[in-house]
N, CA and C atoms of all chains as a GROMACS GRO file, in nm:
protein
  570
    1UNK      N    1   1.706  -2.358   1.096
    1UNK     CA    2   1.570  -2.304   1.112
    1UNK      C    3   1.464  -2.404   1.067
    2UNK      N    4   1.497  -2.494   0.967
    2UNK     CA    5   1.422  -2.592   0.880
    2UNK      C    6   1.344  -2.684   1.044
    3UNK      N    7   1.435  -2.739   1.144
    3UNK     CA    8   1.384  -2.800   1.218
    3UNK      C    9   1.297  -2.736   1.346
    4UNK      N   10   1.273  -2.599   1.372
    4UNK     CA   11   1.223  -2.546   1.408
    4UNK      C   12   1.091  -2.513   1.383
    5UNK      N   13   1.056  -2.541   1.232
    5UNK     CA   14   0.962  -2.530   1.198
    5UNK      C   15   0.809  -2.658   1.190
    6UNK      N   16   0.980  -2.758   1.205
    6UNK     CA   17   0.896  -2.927   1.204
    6UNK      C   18   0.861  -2.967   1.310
    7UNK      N   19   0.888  -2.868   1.456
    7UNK     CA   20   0.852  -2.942   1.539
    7UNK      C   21   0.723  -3.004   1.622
    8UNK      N   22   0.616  -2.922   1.549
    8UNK     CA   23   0.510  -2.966   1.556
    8UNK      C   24   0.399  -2.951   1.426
    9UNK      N   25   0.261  -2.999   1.451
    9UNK     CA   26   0.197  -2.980   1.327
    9UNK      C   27   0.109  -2.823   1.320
   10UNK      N   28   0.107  -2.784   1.460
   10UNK     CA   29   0.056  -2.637   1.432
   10UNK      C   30   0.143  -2.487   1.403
   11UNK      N   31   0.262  -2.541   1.447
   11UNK     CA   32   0.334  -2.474   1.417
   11UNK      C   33   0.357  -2.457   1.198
   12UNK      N   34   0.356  -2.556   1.157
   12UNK     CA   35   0.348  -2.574   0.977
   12UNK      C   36   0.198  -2.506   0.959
   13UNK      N   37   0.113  -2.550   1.048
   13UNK     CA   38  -0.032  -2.473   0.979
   13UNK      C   39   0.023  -2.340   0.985
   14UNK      N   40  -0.014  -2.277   1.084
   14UNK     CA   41   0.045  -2.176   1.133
   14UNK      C   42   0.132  -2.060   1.022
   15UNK      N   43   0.202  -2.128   0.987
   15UNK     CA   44   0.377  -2.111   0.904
   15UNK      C   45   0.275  -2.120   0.713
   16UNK      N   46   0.170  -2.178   0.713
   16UNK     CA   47   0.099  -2.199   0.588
   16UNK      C   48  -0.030  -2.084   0.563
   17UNK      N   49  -0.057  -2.052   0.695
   17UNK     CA   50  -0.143  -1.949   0.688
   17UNK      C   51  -0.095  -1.812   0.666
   18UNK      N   52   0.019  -1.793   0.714
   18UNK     CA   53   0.095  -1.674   0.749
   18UNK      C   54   0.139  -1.661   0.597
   19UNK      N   55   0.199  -1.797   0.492
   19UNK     CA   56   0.249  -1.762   0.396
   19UNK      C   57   0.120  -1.730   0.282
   20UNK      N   58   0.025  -1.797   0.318
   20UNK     CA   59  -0.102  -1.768   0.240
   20UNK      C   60  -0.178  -1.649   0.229
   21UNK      N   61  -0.150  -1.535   0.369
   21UNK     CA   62  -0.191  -1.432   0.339
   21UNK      C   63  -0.072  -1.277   0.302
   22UNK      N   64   0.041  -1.359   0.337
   22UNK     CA   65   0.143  -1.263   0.245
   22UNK      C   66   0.129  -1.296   0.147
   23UNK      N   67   0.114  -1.414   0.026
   23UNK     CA   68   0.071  -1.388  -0.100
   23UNK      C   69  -0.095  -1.301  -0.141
   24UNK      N   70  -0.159  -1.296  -0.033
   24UNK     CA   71  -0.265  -1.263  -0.111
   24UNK      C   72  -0.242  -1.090  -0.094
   25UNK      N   73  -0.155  -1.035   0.045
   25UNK     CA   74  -0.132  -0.881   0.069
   25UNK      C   75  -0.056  -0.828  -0.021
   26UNK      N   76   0.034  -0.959  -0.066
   26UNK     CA   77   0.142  -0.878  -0.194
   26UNK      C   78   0.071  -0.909  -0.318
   27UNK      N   79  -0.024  -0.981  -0.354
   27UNK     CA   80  -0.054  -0.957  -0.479
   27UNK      C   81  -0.170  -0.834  -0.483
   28UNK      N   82  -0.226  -0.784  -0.407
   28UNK     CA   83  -0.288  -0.663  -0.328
   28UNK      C   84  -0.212  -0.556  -0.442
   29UNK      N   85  -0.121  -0.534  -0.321
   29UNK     CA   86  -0.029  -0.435  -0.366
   29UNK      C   87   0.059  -0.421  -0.499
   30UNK      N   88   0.096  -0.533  -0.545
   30UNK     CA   89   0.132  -0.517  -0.693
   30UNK      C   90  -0.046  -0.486  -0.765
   31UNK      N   91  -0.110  -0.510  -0.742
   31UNK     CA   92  -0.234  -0.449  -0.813
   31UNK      C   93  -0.223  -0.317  -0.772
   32UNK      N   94  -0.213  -0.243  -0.696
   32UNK     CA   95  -0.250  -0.101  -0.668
   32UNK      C   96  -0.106  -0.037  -0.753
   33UNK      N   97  -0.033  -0.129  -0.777
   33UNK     CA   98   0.107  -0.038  -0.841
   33UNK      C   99   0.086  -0.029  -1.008
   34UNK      N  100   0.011  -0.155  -1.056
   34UNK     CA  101  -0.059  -0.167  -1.171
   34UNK      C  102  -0.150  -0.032  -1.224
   35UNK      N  103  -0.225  -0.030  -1.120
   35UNK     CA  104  -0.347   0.029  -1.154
   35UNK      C  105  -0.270   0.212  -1.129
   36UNK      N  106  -0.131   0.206  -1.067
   36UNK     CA  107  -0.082   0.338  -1.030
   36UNK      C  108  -0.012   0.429  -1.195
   37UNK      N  109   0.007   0.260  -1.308
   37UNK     CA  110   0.083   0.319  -1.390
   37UNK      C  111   0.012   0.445  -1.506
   38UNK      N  112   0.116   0.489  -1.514
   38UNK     CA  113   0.074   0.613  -1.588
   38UNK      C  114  -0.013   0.696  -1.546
   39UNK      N  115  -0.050   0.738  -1.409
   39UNK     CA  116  -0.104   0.805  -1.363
   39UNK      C  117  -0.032   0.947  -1.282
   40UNK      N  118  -0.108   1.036  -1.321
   40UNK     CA  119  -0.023   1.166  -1.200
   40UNK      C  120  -0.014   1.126  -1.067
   41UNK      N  121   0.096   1.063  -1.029
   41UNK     CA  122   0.095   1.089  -0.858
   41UNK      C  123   0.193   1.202  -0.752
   42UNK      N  124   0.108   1.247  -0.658
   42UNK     CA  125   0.207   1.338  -0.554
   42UNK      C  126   0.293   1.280  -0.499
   43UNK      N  127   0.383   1.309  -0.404
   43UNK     CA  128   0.491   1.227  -0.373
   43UNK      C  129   0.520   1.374  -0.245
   44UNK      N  130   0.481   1.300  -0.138
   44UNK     CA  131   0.528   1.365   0.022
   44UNK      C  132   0.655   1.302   0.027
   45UNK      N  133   0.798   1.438  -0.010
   45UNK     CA  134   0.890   1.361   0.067
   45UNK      C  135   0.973   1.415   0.194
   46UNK      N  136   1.077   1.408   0.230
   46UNK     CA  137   1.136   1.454   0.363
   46UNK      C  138   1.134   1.628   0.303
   47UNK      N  139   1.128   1.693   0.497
   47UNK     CA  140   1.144   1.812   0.444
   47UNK      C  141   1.040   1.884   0.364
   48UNK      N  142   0.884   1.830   0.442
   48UNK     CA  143   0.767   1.830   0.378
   48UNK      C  144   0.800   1.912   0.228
   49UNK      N  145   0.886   1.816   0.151
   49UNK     CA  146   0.896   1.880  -0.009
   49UNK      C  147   0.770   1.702  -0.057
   50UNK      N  148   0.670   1.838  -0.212
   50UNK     CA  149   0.615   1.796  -0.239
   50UNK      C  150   0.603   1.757  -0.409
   51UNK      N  151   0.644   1.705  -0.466
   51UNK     CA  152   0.652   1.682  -0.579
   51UNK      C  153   0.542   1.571  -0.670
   52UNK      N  154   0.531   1.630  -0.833
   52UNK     CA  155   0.434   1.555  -0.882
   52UNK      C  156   0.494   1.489  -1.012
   53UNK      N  157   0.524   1.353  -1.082
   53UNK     CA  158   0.508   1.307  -1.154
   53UNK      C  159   0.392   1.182  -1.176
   54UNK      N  160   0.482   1.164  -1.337
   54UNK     CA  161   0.397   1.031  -1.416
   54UNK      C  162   0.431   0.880  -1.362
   55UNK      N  163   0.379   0.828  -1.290
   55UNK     CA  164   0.445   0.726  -1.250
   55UNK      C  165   0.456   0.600  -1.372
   56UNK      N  166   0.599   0.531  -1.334
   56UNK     CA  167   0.628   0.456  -1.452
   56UNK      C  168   0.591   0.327  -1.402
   57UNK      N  169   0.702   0.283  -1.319
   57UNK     CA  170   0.691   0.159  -1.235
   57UNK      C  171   0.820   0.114  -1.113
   58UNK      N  172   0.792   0.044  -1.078
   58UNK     CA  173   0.853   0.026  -0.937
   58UNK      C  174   0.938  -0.133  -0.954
   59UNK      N  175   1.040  -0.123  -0.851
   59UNK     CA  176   1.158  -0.229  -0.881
   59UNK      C  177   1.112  -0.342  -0.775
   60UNK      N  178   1.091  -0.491  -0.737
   60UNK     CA  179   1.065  -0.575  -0.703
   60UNK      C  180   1.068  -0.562  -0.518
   61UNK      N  181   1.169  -0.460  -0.510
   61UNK     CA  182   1.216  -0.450  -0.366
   61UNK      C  183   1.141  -0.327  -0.317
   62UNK      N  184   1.041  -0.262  -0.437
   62UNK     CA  185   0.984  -0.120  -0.371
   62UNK      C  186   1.130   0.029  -0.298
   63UNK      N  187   1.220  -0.048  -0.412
   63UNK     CA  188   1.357   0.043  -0.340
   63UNK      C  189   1.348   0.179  -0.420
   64UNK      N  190   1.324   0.137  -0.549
   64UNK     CA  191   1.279   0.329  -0.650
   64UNK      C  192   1.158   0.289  -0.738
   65UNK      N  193   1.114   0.428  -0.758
   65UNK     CA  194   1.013   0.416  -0.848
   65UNK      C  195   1.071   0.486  -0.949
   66UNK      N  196   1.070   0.450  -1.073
   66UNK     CA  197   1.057   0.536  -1.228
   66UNK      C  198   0.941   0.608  -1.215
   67UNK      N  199   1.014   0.737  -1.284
   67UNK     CA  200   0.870   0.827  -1.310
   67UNK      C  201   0.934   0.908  -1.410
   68UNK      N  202   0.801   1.002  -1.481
   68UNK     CA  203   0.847   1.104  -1.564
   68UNK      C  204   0.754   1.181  -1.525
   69UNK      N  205   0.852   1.347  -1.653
   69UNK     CA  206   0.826   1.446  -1.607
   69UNK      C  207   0.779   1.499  -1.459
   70UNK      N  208   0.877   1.484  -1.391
   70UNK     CA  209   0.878   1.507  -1.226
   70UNK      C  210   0.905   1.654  -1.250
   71UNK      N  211   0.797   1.667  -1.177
   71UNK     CA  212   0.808   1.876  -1.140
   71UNK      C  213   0.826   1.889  -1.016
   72UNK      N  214   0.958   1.926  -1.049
   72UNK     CA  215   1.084   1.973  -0.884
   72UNK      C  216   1.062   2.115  -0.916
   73UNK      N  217   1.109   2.273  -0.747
   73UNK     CA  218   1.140   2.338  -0.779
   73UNK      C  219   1.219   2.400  -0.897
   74UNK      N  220   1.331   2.320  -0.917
   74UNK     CA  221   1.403   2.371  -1.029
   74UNK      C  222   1.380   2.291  -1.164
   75UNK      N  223   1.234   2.303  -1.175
   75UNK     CA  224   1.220   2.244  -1.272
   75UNK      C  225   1.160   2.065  -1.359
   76UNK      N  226   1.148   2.085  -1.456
   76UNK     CA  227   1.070   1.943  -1.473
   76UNK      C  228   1.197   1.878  -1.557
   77UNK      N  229   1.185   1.745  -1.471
   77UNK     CA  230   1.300   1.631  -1.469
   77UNK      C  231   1.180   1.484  -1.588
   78UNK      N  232   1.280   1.499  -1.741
   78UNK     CA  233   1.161   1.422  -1.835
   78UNK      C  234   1.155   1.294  -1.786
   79UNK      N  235   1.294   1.204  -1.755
   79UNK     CA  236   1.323   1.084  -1.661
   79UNK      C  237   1.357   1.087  -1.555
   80UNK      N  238   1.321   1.034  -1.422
   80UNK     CA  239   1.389   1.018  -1.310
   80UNK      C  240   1.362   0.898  -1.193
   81UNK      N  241   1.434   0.871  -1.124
   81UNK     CA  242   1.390   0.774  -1.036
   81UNK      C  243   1.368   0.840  -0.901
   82UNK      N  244   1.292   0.761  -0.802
   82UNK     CA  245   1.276   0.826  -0.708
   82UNK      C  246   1.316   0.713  -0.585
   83UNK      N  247   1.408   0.696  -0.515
   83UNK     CA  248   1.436   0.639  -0.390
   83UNK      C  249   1.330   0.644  -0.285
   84UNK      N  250   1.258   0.553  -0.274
   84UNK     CA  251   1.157   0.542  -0.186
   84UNK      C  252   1.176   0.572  -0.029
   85UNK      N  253   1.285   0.506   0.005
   85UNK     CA  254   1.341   0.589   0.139
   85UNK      C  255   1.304   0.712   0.144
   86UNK      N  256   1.330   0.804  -0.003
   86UNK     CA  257   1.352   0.925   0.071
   86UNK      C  258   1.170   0.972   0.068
   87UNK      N  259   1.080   0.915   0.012
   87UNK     CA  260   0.951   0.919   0.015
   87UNK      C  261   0.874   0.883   0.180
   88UNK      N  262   0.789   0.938   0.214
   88UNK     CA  263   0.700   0.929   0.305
   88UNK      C  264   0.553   0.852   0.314
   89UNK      N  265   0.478   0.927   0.183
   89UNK     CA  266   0.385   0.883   0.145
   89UNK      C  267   0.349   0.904  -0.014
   90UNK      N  268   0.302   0.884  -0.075
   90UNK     CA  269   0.264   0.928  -0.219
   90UNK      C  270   0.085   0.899  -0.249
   91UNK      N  271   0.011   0.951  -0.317
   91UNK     CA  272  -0.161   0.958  -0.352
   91UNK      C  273  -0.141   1.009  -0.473
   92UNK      N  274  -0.249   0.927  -0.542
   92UNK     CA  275  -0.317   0.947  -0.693
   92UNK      C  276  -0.466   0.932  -0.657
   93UNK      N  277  -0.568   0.952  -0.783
   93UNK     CA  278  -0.683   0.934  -0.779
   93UNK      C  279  -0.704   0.809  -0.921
   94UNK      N  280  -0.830   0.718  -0.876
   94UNK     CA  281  -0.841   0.625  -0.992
   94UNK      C  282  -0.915   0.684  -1.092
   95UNK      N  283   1.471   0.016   1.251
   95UNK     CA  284   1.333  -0.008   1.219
   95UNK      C  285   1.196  -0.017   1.331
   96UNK      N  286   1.070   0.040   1.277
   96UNK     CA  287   0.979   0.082   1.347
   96UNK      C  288   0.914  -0.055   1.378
   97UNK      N  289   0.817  -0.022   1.480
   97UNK     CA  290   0.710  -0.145   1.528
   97UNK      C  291   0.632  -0.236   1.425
   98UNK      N  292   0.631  -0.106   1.347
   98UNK     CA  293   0.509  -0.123   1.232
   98UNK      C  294   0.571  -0.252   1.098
   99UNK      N  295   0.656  -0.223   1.105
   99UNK     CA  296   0.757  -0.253   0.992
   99UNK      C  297   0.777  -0.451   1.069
  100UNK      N  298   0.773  -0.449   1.150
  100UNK     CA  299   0.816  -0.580   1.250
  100UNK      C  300   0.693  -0.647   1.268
  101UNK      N  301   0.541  -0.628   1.236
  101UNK     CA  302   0.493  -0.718   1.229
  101UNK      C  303   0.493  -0.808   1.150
  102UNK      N  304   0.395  -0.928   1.126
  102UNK     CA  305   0.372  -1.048   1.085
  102UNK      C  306   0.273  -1.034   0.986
  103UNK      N  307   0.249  -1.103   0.894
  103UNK     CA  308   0.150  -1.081   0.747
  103UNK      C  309   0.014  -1.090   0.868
  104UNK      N  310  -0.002  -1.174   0.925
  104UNK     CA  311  -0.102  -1.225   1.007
  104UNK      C  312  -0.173  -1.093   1.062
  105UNK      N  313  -0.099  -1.027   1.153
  105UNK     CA  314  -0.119  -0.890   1.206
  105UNK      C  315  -0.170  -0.834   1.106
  106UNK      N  316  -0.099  -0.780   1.002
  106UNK     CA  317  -0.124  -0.660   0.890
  106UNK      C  318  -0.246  -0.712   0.905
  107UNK      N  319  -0.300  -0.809   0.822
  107UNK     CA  320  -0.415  -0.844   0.755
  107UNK      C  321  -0.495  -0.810   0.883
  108UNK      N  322  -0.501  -0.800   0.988
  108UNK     CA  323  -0.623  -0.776   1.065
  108UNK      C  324  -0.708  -0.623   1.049
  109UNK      N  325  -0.616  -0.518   0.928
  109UNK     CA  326  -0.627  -0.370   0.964
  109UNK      C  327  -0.682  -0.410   0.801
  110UNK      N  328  -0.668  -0.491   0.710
  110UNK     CA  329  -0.734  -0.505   0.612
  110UNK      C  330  -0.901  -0.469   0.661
  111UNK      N  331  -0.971  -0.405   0.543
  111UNK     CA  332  -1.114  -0.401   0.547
  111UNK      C  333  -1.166  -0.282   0.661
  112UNK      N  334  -1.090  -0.240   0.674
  112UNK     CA  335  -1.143  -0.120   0.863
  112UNK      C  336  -1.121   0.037   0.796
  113UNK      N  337  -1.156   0.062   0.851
  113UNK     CA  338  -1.106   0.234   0.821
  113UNK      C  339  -1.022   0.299   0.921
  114UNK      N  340  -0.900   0.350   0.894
  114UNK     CA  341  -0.772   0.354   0.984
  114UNK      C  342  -0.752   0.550   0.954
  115UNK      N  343  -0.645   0.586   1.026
  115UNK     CA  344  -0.612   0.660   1.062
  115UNK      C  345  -0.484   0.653   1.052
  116UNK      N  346  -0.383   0.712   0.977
  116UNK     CA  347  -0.230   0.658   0.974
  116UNK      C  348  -0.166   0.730   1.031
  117UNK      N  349  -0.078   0.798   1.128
  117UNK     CA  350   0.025   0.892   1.091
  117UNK      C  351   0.156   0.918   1.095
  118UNK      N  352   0.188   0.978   0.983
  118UNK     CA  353   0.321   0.918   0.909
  118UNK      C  354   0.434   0.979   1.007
  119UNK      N  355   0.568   0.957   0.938
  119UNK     CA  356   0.683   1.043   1.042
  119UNK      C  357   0.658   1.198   0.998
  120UNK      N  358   0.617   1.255   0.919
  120UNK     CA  359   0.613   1.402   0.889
  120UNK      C  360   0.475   1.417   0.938
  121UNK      N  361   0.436   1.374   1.040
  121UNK     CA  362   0.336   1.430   1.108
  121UNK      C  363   0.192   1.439   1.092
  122UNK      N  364   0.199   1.411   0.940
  122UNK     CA  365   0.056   1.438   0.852
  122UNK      C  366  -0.011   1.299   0.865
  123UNK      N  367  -0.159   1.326   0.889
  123UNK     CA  368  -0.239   1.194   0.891
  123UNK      C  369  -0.302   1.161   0.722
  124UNK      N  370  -0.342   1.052   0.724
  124UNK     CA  371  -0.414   0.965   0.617
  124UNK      C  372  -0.535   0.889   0.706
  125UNK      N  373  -0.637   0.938   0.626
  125UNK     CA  374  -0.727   0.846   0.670
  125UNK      C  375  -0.782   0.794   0.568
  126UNK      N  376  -0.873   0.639   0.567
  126UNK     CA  377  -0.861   0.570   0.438
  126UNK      C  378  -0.930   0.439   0.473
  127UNK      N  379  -0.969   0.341   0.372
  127UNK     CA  380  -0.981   0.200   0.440
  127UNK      C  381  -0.908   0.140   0.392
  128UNK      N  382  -0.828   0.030   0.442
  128UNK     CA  383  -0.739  -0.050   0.441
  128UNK      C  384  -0.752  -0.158   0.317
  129UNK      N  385  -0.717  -0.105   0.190
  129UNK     CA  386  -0.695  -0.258   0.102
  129UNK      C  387  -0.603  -0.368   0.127
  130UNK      N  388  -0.473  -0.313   0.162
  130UNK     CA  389  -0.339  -0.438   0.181
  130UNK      C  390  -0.263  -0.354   0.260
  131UNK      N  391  -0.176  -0.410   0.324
  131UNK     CA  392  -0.038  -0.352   0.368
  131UNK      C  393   0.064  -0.467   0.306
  132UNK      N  394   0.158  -0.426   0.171
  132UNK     CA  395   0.252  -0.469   0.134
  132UNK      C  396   0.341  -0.541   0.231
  133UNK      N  397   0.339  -0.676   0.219
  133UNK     CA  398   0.422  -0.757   0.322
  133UNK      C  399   0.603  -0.731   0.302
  134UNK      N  400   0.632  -0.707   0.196
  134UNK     CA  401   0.774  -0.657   0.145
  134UNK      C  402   0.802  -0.533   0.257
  135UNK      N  403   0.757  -0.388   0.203
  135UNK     CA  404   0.771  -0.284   0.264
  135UNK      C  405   0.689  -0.243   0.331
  136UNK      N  406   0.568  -0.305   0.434
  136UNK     CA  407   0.488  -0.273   0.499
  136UNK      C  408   0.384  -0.164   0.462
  137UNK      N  409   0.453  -0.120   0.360
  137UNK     CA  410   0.377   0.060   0.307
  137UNK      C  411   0.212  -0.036   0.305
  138UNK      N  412   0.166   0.067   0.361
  138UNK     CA  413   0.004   0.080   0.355
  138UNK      C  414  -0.091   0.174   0.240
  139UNK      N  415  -0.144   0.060   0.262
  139UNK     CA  416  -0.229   0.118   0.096
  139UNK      C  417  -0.383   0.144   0.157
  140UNK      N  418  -0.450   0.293   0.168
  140UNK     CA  419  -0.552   0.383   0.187
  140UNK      C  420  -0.656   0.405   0.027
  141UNK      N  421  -0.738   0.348   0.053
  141UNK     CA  422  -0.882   0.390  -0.040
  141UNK      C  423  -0.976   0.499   0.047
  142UNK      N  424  -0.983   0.609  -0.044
  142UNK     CA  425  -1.083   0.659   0.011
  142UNK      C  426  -1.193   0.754  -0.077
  143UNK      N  427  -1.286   0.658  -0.055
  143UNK     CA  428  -1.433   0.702  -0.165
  143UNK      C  429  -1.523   0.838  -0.125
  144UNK      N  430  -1.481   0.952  -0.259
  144UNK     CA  431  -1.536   1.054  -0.192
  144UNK      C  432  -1.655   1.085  -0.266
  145UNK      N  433  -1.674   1.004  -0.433
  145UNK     CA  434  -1.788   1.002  -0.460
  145UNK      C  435  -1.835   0.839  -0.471
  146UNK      N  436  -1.932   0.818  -0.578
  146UNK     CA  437  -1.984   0.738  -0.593
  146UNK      C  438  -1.855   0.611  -0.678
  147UNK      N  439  -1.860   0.710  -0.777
  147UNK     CA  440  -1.751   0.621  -0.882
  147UNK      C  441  -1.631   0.668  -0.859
  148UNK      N  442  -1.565   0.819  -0.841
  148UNK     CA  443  -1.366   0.810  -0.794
  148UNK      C  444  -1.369   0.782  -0.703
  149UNK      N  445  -1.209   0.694  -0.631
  149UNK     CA  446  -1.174   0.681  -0.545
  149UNK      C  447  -1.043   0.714  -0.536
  150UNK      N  448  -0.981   0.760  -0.418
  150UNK     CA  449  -0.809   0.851  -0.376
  150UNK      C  450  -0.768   0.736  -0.321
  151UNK      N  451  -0.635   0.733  -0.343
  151UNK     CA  452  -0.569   0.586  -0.315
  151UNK      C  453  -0.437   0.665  -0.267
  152UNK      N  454  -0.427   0.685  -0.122
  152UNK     CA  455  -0.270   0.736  -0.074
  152UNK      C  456  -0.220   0.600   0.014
  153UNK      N  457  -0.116   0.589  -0.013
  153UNK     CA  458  -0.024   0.509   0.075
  153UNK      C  459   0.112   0.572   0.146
  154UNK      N  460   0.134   0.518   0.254
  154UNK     CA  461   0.230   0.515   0.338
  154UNK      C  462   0.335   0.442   0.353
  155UNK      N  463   0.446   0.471   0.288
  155UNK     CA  464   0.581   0.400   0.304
  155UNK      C  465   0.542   0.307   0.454
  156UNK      N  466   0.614   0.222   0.413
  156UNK     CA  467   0.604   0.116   0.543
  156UNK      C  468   0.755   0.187   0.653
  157UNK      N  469   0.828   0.244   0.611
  157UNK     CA  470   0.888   0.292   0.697
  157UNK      C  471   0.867   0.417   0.772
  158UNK      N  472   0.789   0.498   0.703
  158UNK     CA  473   0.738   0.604   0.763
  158UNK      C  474   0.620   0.654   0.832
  159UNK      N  475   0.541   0.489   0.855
  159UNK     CA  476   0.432   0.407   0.932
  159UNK      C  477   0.444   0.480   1.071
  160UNK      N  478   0.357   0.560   1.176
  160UNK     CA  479   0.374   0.633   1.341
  160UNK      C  480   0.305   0.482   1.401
  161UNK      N  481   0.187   0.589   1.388
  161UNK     CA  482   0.049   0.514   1.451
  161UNK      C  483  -0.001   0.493   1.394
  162UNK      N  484  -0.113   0.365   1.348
  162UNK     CA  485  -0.239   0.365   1.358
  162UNK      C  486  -0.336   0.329   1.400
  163UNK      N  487  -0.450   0.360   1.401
  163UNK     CA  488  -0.546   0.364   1.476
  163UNK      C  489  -0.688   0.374   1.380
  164UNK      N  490  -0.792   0.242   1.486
  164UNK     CA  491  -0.844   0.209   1.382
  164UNK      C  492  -1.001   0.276   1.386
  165UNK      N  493  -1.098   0.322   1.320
  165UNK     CA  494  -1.157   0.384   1.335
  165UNK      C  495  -1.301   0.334   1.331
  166UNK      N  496  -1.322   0.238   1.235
  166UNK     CA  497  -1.422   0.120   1.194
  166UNK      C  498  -1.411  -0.005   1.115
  167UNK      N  499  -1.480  -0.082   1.182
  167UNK     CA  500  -1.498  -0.228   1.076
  167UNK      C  501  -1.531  -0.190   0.936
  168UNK      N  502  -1.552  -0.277   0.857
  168UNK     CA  503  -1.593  -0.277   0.764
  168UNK      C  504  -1.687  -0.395   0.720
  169UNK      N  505  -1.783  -0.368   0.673
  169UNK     CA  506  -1.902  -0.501   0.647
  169UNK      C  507  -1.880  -0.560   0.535
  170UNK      N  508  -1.918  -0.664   0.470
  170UNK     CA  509  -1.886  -0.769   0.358
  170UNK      C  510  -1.894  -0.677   0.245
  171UNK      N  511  -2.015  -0.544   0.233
  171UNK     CA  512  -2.027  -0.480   0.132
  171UNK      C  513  -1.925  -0.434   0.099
  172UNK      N  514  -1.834  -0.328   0.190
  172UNK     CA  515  -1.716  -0.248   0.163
  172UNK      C  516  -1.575  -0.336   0.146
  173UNK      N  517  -1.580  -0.461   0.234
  173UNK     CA  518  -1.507  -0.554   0.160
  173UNK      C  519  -1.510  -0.567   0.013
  174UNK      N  520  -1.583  -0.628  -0.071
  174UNK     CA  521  -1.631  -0.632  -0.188
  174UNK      C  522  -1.633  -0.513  -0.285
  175UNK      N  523  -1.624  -0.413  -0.235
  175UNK     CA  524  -1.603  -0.269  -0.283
  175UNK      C  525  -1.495  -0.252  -0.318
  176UNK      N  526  -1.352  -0.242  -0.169
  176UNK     CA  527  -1.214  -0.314  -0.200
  176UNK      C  528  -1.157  -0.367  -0.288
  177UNK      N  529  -1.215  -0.485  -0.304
  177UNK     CA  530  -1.192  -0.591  -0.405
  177UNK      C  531  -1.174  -0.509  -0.491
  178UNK      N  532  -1.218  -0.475  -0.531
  178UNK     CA  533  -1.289  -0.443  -0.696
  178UNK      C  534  -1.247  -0.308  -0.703
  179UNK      N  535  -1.180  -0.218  -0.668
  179UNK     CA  536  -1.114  -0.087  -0.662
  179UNK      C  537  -1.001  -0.122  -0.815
  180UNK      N  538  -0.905  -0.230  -0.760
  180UNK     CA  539  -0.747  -0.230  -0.814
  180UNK      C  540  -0.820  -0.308  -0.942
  181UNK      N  541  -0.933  -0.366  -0.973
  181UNK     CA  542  -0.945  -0.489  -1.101
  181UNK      C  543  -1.024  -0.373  -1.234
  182UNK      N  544  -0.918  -0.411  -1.284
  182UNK     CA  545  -0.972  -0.307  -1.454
  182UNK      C  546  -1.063  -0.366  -1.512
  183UNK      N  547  -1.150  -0.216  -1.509
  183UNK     CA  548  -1.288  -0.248  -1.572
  183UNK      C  549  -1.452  -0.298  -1.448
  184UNK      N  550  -1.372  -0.283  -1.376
  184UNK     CA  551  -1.493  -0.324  -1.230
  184UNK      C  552  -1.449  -0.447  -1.221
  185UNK      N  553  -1.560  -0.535  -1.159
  185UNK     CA  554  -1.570  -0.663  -1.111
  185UNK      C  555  -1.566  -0.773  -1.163
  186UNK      N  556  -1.499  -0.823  -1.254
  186UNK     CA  557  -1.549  -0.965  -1.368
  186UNK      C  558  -1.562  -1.077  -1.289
  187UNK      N  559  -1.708  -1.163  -1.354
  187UNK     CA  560  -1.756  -1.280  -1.307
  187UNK      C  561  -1.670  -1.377  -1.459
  188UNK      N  562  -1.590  -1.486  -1.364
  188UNK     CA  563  -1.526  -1.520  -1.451
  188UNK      C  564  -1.543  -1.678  -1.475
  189UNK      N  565  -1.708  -1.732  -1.402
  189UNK     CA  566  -1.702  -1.855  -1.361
  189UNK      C  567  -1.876  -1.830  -1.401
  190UNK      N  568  -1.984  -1.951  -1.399
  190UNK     CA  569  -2.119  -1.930  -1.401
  190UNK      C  570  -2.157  -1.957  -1.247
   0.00000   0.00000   0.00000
């Protein structure tokens, strides 16, 4: 792939711009996960089930989130993780 | 994997700064203006200012991304507004 990339000079701009604004979209978003901690958030998941915890923090791959006191039907869960797969969307307020 | 999920950082960033319309696989819309779409998991990140000083911040799993659709630009002001949503404490000038 390395020489695919060398084969011309717009193709490297190109390849420099693209990497310049995925750092600036992901450092975006690790700010909004910052600014998410310790806050009440909802959590839309499959099976329009709707649940609310404390958000803790999130694993590098966005694969689970830590949270506490999660209030499920059966109850409030003091630790738990949440598999983002099985999430849709989630909202807090700042 | 969805359309949404298969673009390019390049793409995303064009829905940066606009006011969008999302809607997810459970059917339900988000509407919002666009701070980032996470280049990792595509999930989209929605600001939406209903007073002066709170603002609602819902996002959309990048996998559970339908449509969206974009509703308005956004001018340098609401850019700058953006900005300054995620930075604690407001805006710091950190230079003269």
């Amino acid at each position: 792939t390395i020489s695919a990339f060398s084969e011309s000079g717009t193709d490297s701009c190109s390849l420099r711009d693209e990497q310049r604004t995925r750092s600036v979209l992901r450092e975006r978003y690790l700010r909004s996960l910052i600014a998410m901690s310790q806050k009440q958030v909802w959590f839309n998941m499959h099976e329009r089930v709707r649940v609310e915890a404390k958000f803790g923090a999130s694993d590098i791959d966005v694969l689970n989130f830590q949270v506490s006191d999660l209030q499920t039907p059966l109850g409030i869960q003091k630790e738990a993780l949440i598999r983002c797969p099985d999430v849709i969307s989630y909202s807090f307020e700042l | 994997m969805n359309e949404w999920r298969q673009k390019n950082p390049l793409e995303w960033n064009k829905y940066v700064n606009k006011e969008v319309r999302v809607t997810a696989s459970d059917k339900q819309q988000h509407q919002g203006w666009v701070y980032t779409v996470d280049p990792v998991s595509a999930s989209v990140v929605l600001v939406d200012f209903q007073s002066t000083r709170k603002a609602s911040v819902a996002v959309v799993m990048g996998h559970a991304v339908g449509e969206v659709e974009v509703l308005r630009d956004g001018d340098e002001a609401m850019a700058e507004r953006l900005s300054a949503v995620f930075v604690p404490g407001g805006r710091q000038v950190l230079s003269q």
